[in-house]
One Martini backbone bead per residue (centre of mass of N, CA, C, O) as a GRO file, in nm:
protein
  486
    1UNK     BB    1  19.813   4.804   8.106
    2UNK     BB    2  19.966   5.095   8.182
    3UNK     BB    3  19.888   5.103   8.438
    4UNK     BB    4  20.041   4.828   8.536
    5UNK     BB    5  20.343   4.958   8.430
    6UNK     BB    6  20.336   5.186   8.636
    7UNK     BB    7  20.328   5.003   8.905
    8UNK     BB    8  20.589   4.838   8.807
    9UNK     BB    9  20.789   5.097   8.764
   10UNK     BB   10  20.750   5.187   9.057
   11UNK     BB   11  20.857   4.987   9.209
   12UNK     BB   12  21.140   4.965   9.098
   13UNK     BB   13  21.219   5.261   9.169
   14UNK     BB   14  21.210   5.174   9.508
   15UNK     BB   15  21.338   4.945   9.526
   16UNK     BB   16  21.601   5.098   9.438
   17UNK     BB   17  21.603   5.290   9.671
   18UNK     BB   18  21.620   5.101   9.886
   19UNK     BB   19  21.904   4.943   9.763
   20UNK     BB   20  22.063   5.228   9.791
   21UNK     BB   21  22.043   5.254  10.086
   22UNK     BB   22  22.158   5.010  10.227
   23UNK     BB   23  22.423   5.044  10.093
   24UNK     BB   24  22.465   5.260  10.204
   25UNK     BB   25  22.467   5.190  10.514
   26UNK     BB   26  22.670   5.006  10.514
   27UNK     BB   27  22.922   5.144  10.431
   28UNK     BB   28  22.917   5.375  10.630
   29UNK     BB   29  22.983   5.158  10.844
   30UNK     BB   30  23.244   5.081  10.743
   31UNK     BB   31  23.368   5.369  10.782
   32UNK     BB   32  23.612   5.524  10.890
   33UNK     BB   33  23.707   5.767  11.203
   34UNK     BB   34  23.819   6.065  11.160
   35UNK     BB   35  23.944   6.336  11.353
   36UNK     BB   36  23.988   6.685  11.308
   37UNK     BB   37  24.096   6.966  11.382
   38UNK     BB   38  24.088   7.274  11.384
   39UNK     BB   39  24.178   7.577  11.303
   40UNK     BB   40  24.382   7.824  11.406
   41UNK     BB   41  24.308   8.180  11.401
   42UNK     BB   42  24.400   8.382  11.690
   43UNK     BB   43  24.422   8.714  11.723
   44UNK     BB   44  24.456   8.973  11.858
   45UNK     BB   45  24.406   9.336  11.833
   46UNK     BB   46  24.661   9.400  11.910
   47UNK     BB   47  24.986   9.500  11.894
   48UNK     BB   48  25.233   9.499  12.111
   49UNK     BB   49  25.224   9.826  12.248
   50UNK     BB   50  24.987   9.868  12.091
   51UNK     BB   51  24.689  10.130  12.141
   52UNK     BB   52  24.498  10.055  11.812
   53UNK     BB   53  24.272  10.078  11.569
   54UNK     BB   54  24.419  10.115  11.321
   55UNK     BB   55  24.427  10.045  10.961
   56UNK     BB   56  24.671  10.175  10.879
   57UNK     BB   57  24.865   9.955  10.623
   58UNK     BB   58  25.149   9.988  10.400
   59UNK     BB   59  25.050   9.716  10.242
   60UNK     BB   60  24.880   9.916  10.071
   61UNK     BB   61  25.127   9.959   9.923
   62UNK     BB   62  25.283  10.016   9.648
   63UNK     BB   63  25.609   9.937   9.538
   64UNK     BB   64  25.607  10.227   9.381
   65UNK     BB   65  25.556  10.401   9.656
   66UNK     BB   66  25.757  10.294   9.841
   67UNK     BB   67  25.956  10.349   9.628
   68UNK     BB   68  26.156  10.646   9.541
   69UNK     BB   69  26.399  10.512   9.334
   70UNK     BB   70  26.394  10.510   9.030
   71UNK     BB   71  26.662  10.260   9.045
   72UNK     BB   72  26.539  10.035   9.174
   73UNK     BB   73  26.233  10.000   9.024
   74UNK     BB   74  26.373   9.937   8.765
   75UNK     BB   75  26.446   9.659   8.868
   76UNK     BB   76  26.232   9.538   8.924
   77UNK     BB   77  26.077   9.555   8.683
   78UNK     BB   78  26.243   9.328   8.540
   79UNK     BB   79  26.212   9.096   8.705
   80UNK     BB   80  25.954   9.000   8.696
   81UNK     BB   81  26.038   8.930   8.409
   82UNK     BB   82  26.330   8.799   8.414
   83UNK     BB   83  26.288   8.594   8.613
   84UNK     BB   84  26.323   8.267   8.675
   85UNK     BB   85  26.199   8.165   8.950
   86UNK     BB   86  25.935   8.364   8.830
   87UNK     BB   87  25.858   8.149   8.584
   88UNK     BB   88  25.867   7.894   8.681
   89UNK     BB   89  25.605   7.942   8.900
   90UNK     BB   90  25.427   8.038   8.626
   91UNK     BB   91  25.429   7.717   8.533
   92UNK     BB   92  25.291   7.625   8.751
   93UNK     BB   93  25.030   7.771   8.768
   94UNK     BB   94  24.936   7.641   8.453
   95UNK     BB   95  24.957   7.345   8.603
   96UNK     BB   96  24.703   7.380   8.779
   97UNK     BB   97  24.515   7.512   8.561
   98UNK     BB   98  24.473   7.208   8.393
   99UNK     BB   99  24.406   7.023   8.653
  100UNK     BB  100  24.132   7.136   8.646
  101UNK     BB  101  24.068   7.032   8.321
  102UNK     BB  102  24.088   6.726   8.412
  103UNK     BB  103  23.861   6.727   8.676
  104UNK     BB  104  23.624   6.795   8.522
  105UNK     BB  105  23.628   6.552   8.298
  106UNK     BB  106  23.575   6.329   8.513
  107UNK     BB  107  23.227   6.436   8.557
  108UNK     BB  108  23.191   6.366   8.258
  109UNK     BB  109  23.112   6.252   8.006
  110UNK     BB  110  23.220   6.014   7.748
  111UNK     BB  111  23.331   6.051   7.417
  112UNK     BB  112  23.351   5.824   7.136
  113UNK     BB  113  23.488   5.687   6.869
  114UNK     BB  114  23.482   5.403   6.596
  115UNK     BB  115  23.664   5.213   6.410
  116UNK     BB  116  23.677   4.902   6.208
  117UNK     BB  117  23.885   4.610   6.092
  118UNK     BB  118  23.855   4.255   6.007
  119UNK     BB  119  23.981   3.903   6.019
  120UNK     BB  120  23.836   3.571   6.040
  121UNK     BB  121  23.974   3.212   6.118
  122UNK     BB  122  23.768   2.925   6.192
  123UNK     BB  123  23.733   2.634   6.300
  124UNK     BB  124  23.497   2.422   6.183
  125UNK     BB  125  23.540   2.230   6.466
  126UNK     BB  126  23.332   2.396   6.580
  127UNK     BB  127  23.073   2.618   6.710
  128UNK     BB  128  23.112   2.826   6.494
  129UNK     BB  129  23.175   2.709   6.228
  130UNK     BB  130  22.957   2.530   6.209
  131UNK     BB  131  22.716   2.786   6.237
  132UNK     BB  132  22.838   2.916   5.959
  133UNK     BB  133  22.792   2.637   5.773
  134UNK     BB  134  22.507   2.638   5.807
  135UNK     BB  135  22.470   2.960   5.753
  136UNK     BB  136  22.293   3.166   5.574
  137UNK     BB  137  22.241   3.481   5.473
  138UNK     BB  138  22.097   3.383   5.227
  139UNK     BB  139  21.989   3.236   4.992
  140UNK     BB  140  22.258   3.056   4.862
  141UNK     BB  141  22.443   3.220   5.073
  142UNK     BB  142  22.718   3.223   5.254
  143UNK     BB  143  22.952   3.210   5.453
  144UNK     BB  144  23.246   3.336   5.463
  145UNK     BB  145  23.627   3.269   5.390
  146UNK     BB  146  23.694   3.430   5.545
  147UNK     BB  147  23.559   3.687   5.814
  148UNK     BB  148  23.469   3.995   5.781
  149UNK     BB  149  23.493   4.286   5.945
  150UNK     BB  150  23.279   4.616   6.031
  151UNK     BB  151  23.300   4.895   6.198
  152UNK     BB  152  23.117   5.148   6.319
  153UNK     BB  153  23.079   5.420   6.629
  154UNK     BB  154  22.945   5.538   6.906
  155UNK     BB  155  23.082   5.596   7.262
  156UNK     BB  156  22.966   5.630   7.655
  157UNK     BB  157  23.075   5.728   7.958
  158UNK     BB  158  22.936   5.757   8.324
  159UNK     BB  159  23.015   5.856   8.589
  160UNK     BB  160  22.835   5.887   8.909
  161UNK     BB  161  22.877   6.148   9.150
  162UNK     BB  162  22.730   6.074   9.405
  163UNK     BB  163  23.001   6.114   9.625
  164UNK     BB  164  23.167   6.385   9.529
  165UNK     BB  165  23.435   6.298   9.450
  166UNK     BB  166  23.489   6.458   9.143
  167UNK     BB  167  23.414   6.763   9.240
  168UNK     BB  168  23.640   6.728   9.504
  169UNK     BB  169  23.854   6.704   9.343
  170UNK     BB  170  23.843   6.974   9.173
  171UNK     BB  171  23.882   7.184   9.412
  172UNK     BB  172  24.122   7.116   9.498
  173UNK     BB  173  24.236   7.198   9.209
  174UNK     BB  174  24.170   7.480   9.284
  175UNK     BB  175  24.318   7.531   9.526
  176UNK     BB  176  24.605   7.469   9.421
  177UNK     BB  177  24.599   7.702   9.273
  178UNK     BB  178  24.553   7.953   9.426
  179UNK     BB  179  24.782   7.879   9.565
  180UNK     BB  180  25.000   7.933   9.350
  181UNK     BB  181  24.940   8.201   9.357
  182UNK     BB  182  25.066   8.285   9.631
  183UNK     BB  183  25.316   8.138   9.609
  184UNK     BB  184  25.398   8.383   9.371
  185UNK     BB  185  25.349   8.666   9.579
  186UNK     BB  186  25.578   8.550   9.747
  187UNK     BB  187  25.793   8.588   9.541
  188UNK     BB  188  25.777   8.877   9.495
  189UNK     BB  189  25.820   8.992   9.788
  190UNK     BB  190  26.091   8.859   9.812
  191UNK     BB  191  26.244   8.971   9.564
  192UNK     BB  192  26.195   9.251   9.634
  193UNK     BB  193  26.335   9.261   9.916
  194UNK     BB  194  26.613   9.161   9.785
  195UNK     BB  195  26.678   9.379   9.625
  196UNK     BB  196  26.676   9.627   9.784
  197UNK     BB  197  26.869   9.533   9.990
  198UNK     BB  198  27.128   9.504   9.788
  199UNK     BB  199  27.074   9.819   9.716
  200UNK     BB  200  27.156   9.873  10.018
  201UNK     BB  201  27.428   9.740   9.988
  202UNK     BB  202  27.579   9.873   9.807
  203UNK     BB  203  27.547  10.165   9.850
  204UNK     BB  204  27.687  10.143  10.143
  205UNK     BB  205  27.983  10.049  10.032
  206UNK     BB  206  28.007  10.301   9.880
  207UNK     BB  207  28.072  10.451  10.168
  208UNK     BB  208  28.282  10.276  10.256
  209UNK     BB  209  28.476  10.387  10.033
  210UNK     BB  210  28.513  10.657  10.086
  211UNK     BB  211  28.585  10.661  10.356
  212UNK     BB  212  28.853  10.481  10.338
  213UNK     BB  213  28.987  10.703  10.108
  214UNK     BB  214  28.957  10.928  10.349
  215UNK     BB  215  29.130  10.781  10.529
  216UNK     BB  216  29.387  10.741  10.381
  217UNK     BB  217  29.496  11.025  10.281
  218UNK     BB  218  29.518  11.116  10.599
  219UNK     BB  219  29.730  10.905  10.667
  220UNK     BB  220  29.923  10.960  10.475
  221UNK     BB  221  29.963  11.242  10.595
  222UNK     BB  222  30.066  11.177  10.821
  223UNK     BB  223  30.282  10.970  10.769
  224UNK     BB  224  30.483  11.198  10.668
  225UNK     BB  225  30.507  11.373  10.904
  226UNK     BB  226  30.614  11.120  11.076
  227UNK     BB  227  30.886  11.126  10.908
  228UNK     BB  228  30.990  11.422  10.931
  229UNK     BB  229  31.002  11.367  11.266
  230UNK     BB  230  31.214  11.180  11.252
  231UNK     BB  231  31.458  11.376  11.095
  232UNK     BB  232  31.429  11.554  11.359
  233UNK     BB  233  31.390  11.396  11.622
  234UNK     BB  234  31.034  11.385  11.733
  235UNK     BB  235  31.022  11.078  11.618
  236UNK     BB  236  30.987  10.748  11.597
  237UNK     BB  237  30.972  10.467  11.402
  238UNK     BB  238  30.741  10.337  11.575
  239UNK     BB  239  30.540  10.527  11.447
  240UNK     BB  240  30.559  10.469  11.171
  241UNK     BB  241  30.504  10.172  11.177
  242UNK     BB  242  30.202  10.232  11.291
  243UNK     BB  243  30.107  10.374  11.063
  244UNK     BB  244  30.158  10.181  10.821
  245UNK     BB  245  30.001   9.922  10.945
  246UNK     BB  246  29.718  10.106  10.927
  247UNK     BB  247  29.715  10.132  10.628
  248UNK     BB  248  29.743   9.854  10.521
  249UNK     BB  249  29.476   9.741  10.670
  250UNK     BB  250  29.315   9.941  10.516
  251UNK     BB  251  29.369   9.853  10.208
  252UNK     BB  252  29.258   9.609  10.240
  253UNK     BB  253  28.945   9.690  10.354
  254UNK     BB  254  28.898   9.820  10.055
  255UNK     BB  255  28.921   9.566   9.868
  256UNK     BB  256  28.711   9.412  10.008
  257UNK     BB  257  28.491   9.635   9.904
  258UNK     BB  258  28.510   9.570   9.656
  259UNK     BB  259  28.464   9.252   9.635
  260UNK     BB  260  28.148   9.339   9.744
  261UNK     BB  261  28.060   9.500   9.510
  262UNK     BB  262  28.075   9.279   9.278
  263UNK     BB  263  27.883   9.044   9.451
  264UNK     BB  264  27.631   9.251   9.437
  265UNK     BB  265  27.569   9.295   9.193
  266UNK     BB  266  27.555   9.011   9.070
  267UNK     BB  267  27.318   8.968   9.249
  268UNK     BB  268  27.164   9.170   9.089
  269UNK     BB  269  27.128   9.042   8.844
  270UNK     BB  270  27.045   8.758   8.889
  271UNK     BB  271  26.757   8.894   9.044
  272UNK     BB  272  26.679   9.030   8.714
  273UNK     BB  273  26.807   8.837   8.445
  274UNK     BB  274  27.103   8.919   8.402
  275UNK     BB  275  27.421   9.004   8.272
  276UNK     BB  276  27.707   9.141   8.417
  277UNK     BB  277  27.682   9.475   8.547
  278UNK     BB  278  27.584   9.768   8.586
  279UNK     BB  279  27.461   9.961   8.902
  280UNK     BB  280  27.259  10.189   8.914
  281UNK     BB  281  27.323  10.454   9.166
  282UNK     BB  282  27.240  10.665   9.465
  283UNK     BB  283  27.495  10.709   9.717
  284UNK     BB  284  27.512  11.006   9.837
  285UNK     BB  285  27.217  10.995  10.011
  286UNK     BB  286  27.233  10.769  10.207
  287UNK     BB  287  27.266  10.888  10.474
  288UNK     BB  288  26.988  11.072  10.415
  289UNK     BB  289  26.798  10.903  10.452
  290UNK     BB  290  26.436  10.862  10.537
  291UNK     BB  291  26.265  10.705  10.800
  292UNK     BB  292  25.947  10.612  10.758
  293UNK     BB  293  25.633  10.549  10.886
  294UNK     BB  294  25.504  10.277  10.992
  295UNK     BB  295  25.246  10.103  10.947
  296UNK     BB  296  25.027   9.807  11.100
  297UNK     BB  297  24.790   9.805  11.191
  298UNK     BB  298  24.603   9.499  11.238
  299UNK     BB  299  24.668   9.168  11.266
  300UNK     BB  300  24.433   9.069  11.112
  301UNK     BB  301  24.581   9.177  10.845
  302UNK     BB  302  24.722   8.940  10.738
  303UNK     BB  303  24.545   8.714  10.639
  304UNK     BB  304  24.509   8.929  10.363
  305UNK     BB  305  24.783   9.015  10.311
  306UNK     BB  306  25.010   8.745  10.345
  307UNK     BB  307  25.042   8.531  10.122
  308UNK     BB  308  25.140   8.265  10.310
  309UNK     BB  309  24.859   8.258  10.465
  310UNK     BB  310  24.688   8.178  10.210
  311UNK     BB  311  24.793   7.959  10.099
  312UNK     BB  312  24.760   7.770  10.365
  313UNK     BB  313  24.484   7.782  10.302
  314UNK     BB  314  24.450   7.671  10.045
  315UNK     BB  315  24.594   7.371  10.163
  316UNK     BB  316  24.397   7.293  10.334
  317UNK     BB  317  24.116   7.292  10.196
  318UNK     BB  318  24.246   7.037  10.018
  319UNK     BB  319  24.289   6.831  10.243
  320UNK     BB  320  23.953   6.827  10.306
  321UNK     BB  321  23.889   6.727  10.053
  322UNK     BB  322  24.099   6.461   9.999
  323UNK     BB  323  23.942   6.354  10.240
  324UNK     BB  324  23.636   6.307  10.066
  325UNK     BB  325  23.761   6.130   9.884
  326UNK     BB  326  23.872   5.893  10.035
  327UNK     BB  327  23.634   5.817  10.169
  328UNK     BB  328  23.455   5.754   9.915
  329UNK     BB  329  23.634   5.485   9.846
  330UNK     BB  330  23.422   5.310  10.013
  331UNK     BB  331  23.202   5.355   9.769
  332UNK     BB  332  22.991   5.319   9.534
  333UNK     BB  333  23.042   5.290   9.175
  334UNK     BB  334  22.919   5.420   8.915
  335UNK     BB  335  22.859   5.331   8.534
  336UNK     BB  336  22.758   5.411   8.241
  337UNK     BB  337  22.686   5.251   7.919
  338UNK     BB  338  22.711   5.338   7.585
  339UNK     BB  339  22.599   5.282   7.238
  340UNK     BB  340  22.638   5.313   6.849
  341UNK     BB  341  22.599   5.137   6.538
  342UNK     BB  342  22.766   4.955   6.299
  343UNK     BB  343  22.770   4.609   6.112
  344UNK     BB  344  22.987   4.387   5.916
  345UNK     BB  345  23.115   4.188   5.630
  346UNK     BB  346  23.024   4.409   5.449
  347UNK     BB  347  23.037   4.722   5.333
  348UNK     BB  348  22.723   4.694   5.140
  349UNK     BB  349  22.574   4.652   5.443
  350UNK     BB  350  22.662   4.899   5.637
  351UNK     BB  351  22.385   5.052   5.590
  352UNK     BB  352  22.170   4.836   5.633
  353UNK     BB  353  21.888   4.934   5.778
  354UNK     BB  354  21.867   4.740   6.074
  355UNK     BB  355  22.074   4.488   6.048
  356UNK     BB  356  22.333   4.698   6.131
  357UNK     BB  357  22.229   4.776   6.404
  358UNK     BB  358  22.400   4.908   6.695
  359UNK     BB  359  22.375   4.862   7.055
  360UNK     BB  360  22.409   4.987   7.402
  361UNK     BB  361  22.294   4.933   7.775
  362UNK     BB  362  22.485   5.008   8.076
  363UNK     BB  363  22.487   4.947   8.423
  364UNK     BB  364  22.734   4.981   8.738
  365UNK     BB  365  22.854   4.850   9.026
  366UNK     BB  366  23.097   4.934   9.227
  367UNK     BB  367  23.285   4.785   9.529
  368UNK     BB  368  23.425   4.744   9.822
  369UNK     BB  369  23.488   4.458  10.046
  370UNK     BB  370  23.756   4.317  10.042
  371UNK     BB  371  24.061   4.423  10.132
  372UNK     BB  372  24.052   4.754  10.202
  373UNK     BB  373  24.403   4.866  10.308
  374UNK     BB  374  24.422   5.108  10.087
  375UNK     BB  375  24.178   5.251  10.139
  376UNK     BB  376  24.264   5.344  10.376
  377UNK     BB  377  24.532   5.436  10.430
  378UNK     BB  378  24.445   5.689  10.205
  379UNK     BB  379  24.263   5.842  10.416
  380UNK     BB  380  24.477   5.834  10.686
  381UNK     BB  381  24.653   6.037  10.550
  382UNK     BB  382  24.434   6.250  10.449
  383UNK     BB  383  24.437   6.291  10.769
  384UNK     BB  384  24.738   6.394  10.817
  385UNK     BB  385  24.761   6.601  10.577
  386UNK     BB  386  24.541   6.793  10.725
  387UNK     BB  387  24.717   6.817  11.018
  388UNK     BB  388  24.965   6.931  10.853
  389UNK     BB  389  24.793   7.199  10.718
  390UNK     BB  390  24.722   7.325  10.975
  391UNK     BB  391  24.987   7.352  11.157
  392UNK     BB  392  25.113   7.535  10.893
  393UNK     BB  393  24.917   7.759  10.965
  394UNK     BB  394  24.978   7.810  11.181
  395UNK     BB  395  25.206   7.895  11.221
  396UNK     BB  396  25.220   8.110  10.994
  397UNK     BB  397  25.078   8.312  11.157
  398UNK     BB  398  25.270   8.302  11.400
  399UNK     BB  399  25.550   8.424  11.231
  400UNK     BB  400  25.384   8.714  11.128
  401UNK     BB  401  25.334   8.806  11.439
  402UNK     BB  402  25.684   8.774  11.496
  403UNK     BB  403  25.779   8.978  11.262
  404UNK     BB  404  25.641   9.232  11.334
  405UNK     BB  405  25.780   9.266  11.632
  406UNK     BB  406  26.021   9.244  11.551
  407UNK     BB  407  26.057   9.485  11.368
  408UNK     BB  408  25.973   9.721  11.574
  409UNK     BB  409  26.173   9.704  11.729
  410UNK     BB  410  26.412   9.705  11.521
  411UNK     BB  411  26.297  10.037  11.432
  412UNK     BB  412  26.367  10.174  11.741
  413UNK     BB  413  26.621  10.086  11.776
  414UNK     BB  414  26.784  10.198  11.542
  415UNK     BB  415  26.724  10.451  11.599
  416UNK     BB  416  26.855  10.503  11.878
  417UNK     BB  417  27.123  10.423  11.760
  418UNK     BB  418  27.132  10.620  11.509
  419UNK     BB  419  27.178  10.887  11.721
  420UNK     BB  420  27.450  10.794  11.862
  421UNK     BB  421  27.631  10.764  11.628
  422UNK     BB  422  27.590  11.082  11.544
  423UNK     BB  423  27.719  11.167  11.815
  424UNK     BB  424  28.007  11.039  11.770
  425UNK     BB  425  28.117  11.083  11.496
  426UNK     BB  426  28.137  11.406  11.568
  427UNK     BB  427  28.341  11.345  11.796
  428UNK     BB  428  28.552  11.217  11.643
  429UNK     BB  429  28.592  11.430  11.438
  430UNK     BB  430  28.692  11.654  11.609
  431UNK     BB  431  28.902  11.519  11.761
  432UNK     BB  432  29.123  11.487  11.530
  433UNK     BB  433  29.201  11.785  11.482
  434UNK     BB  434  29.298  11.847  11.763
  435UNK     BB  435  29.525  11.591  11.745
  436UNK     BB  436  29.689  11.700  11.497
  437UNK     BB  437  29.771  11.978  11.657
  438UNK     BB  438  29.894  11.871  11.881
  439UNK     BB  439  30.096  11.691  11.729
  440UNK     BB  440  30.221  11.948  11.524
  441UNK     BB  441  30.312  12.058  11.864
  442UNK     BB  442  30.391  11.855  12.017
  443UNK     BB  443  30.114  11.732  12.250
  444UNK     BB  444  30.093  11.434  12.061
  445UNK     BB  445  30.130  11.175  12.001
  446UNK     BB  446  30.060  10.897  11.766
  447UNK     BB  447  29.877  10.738  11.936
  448UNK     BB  448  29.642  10.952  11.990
  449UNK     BB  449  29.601  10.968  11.640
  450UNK     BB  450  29.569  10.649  11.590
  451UNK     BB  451  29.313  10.614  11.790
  452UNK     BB  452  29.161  10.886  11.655
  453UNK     BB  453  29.137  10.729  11.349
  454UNK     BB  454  29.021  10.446  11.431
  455UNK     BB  455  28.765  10.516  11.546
  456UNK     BB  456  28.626  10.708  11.361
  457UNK     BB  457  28.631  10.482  11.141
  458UNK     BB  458  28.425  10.318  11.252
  459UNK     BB  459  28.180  10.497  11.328
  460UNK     BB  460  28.147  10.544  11.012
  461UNK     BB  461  28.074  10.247  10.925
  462UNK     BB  462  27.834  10.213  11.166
  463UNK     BB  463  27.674  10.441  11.022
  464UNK     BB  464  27.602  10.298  10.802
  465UNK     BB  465  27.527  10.010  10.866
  466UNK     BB  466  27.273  10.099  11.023
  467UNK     BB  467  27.128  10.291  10.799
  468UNK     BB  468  27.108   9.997  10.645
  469UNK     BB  469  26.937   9.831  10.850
  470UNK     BB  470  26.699  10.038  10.881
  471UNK     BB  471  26.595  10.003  10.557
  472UNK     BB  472  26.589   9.682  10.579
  473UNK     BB  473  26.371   9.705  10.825
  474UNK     BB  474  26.146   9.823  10.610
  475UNK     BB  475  26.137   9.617  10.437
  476UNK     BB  476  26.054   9.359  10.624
  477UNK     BB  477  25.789   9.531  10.740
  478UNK     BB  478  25.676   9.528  10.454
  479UNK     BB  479  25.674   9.184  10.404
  480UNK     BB  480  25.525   9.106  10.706
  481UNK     BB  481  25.270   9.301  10.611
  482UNK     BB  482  25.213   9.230  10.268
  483UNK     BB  483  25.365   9.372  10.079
  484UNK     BB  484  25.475   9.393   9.736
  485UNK     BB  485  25.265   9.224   9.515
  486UNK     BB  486  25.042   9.468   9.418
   0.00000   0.00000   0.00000
């Protein structure tokens, strides 16, 4: 007989394999087949006019090592932590691995508990009423009426994970989550790189205040002379009106970097994440800061330094998860469903087992047969969604390798500017002295006083511009090249 019931029981879970793998293959056959293409991701050996094959990168210099100004770095540092825009990120950080302990739980047993209790009166004339009226309890005693029911015990559910449906929902939310860490180091990148630039804003500003309020001074020194000179009959009023008007100009344009230094602070504030106030910095040696050589390594280097093409990249591997749940809704949904409790119609009774024990043991299998369209849109999306995360991938690559390119230049030919720049203002410099002398010797009129201090005061403006240029473009190439979040 045991023989028997073994041969029996073989049997069954052959056929139950074989009927499980038909029906696998039928739905199979029915399910839509899109292709998505690979993503590239070939970059040269070396970047554009480098060839080099060293590996030294600028990008592994943590943002403390990069920046030597010590009243900088505590800027950032404030920020880090105050910055408004980079704690909202962090609590989405929060919530994406949240969701990763949601989806966890969908392909777990589901466990709960159940208490009730109930009172139901049916009518006489029915046939459960009949079958109440017929049936005793035990000898002599009837079905009360109304009747109450009690019942605890505890039920669980558990879809069966055949086709990895709700693994990869939790990996896509793995992946997720991944890219939001990334995201949150591409704006800590992005926020040092934004302090940096506006504190290297500051700085340019008060140079050119000091510049504007010395050539004010200068010009003023001038105005007096040439009124002096016109009372003595030596120069006429329209030299006058032109230097005045010159001045005029001047203080107008004092004023305008007043209020840029204002709205520049405020904006350094606001990025630090605090209200309104004085930003400390060392502006006298702004013009001398030296531009350091940035290292850039290989382009591959990229790939692994620059927080957004990570990101870009683990958006994509969710995108191709996403897709493989989407398919997986073509085929059928297994779910085991059990029970075990208590139940009686008087609570003394609750106890009494096994009269009062209940029970309960189910598997079905649901699958999609007819009118399956929204579950192909569904599929045809994620194939769509995956295809948009792959361009976004290979752009994000392209975009970080003409942004090195372009920073190179723009680093190489910066330093040639500001040293032709250095060598007009030493020329104009020197010239106003000459012009001055001359003009006090009536050996040169007003315009040629006026327009060699107007020069040279633009060469000067020109000359802290550039010089801010420079600072702005190693920022660029730091965040370029994936410095700053580290």
């Amino acid at each position: 007989m045991k023989k028997m019931n073994k041969q029996v029981f073989k049997y069954i879970n052959i056929r139950s394999v074989l009927t499980l793998t038909l029906f696998t293959l039928i739905f199979q056959s029915c399910v839509p087949v899109k292709t998505v293409r690979d993503e590239k991701k070939d970059l040269p050996e070396q970047f554009q006019n480098i060839v080099s094959n060293d590996t030294t990168n600028s990008a592994q210099m943590k943002w403390k090592e990069f920046f030597n100004d010590p009243k900088l770095t505590a800027l950032i540092d404030t920020a880090l932590v105050n910055n408004q825009e980079l704690n909202i990120m962090l609590q989405q950080i929060d919530m994406a691995k949240n969701e990763i302990q949601a989806r966890k739980g969908e392909y777990l047993p589901f466990l709960g508990i159940q208490a009730a209790a109930e009172v139901e009166k049916v009518g006489r004339y029915t046939s459960q009423g009949a079958n109440d009226a017929n049936t005793d309890i035990k000898p002599g005693e009837e079905f009360p009426e109304p009747l109450q029911n009690y019942k605890v015990g505890a039920f669980a559910t558990w879809e069966l994970d055949v086709w990895k449906k709700l693994r990869n929902s939790k990996k896509a939310a793995a992946m997720e989550y991944l890219s939001t860490v990334e995201g949150r180091n591409f704006m800590v990148t992005n926020l040092i790189a934004e302090i940096a630039d506006s504190y290297y804003e500051l700085q340019a500003l008060d140079n050119k205040l000091a510049i504007l309020t010395q050539n004010l001074e200068l010009q003023n020194h001038g105005l007096k002379t040439i009124r002096l000179q016109m009372q003595a009959a030596k120069a006429t009023a329209l030299g006058v009106q032109r230097l005045e008007a010159e001045v005029y100009k001047n203080t107008s344009e004092l004023y305008n970097v007043k209020q840029d230094i204002v709205e520049t602070e405020n904006k350094l504030n606001f990025l630090v994440g605090r209200s309104p106030q004085h930003i400390n910095r060392d502006s006298d040696t702004f013009i001398d800061q030296k531009i350091d050589t940035m290292y850039v390594g290989i382009p591959s280097q990229l790939l692994t330094n620059r927080p957004d093409i990570r990101q870009a990249e683990y958006e994509l591997q969710a995108a191709k998860l996403d897709t493989q749940v989407a398919k997986a809704n073509f085929y059928p949904s297994f779910t085991l469903r059990a029970g075990v409790g208590l139940e009686s119609f008087k609570t003394k009774y609750i106890t009494a087992t096994p009269e009062s024990l209940l029970y309960g043991l189910a598997g079905d299998m649901v699958a999609p047969l007819i009118n399956r369209n929204a579950i192909k849109a569904a599929y045809y999306n994620a194939n769509d969604r995956q295809l948009q995360a792959v361009f976004d991938y290979e752009k994000t690559i392209l975009n970080a390798h003409i942004e090195v390119l372009n920073g190179l230049s723009k680093i190489e030919n910066l330093k040639k500017s500001y040293e032709q720049k250095e060598h007009q203002v030493e020329a104009l410099t020197n010239s106003i002295e000459i012009t001055n002398k001359l003009f006090s010797a009536a050996r040169a009129d007003y315009m040629e006083v006026l327009l060699t201090q107007r020069d040279a005061l633009e060469s000067k403006l020109q000359l802290v511009e550039t010089k801010k240029e420079q600072l702005t473009a190693k920022v660029n190439m730091y965040k370029s090249l994936g410095g700053g979040w580290n």
